[in-house]
N, C-alpha and C positions, 0 to 999 in steps of 0.2 A: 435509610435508602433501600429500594426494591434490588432483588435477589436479580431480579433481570436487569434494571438501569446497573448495579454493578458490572454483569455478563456482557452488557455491550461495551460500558466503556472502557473493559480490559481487551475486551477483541480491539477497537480501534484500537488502541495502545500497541496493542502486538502489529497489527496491520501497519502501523508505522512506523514499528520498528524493524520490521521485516525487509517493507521496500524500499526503508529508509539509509540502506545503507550506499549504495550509489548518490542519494546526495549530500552525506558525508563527505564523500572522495571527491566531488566536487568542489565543494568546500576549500578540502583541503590545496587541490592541487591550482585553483584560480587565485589563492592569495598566499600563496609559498614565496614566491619572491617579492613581497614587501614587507620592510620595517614590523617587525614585532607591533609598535603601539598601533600603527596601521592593518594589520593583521587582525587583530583582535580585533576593530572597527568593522572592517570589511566583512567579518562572521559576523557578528551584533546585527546590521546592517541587513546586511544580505539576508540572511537567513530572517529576521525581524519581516521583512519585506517580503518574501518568501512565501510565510509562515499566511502574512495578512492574503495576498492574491488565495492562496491554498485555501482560506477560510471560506473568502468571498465564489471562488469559483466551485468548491464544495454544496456552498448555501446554492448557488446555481443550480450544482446536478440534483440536490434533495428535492427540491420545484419542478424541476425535467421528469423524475421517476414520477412523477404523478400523470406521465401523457398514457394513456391507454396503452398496456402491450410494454414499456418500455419498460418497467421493473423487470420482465419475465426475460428480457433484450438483454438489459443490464445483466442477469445473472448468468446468463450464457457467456457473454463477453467475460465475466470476471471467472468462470469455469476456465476458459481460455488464458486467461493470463495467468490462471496460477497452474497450469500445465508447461507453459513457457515459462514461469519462474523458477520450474524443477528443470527444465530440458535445457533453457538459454546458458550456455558455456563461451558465450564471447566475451573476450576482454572488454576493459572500461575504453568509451570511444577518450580517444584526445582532449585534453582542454588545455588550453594555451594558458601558460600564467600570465597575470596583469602586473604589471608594475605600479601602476596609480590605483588609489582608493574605489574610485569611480567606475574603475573598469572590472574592479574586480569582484563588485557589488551588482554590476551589468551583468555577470558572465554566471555567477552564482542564481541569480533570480530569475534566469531568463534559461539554463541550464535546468534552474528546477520546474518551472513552465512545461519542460518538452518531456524534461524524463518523469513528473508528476501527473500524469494522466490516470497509471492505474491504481496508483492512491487516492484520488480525487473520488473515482467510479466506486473503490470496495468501500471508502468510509461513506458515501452518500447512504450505498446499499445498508450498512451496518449501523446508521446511526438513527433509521423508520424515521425519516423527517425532523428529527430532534435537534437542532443546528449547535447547541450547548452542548452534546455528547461528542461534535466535533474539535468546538473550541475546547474543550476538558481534554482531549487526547491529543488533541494537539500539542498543546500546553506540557503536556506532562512527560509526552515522547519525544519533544523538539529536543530540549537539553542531553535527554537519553542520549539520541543519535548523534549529536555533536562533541559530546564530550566523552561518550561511550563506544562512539565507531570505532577504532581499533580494536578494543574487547569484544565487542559485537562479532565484526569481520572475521577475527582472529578462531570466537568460536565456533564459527559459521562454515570455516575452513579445515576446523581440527573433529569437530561431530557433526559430518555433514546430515545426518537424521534430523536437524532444526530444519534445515529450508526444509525437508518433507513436515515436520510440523508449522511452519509458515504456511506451505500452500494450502494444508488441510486447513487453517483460518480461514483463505480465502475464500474454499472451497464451501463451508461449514455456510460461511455469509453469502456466498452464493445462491446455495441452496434455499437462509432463510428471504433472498430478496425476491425468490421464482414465488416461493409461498405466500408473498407480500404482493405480489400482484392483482391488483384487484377487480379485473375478470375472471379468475379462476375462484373468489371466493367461497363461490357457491359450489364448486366444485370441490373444493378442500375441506369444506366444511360438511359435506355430504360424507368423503372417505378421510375422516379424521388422521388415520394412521399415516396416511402422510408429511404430515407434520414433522415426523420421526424421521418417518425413511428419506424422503428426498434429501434433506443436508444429510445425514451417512451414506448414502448412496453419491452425493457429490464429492464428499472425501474420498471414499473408495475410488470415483471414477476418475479422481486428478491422479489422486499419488498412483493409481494402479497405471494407467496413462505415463506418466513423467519416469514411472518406475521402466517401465517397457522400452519406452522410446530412449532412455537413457542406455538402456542394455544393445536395443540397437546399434545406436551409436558406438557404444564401446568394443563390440562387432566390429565393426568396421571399420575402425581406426588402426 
């Protein structure tokens, strides 16, 4: 296996393990109030179902990033979200617990729908069209985050310098999705050294970003 097909599919890997912890918590707190053997169904389930829309709506964006301009779109957008991945300090919204199987399978799948968009956008961006680097990380990061959410959370809360290593993922795919755009080819391939500089240069600009706007905030609290 190629030195780069491994490089990506540890990034997806990390990329969802990263934004994957909010749907852990959902998970958890829409089938807290059912029966144990129900419980364990409701995860299988839900997240199984999850996992599949997640795949197909992925396979979606990697065909999208092919419209003129919209790779270059994409990595601006995913610049942004991993700036709000370091600065967002709101609590987890509300989710109602289900007491039936059904509902709690509804609330899980349709919860990871809304809060799965900017995982959808970085693994299109991280996986150059390759729809198997999706399903491979998928696969290998589902269990992670299900079964390893608390450990996750927990380190997440105790050495906050991960989310700053999280966003610089983002950041790092960000960067390689602007260079993937393929009106600027000719231009990238003219000034080679770009290559290099843009994704460090989109690290630097999140975490230096997230890093400020955090200090703000803490100003002024």
């Amino acid at each position: 296996m190629e030195l780069d097909l491994i490089k990506d599919i540890l990034i997806i890997i990390g990329i969802d393990i990263v934004l994957g912890g909010d749907n852990a918590i959902v998970i958890a707190l829409a089938s807290r109030n059912l029966p144990d053997k129900q419980r364990n169904k409701a995860i299988f389930w839900g997240t199984g179902l999850a996992v599949a829309i997640r795949i197909a709506l992925t396979a979606v964006a990697v065909y999208l990033l092919q419209i003129p301009f919209l790779q270059a779109v994409g990595g601006i957008l995913l610049i942004y979200i991993a700036i709000k991945l370091l600065t967002d300090n709101e609590e987890d919204p509300d989710i109602e617990a289900k007491t039936s199987l059904s509902g709690a399978i509804k609330t899980i799948v349709f919860a990871d729908l809304v809060m799965g968009f900017d995982n959808v956008l970085a693994i299109a961006g991280a996986s150059h069209g390759n729809i198997w680097l999706v399903v491979i990380g998928l696969l290998v990061s589902v269990p992670i985050i299900i079964w390893g959410s608390k450990l996750i959370l927990a380190l997440l809360e105790k050495y906050p310098f991960l989310v700053y290593l999280g966003s610089g993922i983002l950041a790092y795919t960000a960067g390689e999705m602007i260079l993937h755009e393929g009106n600027f080819e000719a231009f990238f391939h003219e000034y080679a050294f770009l290559e290099w500089v843009i994704p460090i240069a989109s690290i630097f600009l999140v975490i230096g970003m997230g890093y400020l706007l955090n200090q703000r905030k803490s100003q002024h609290a």
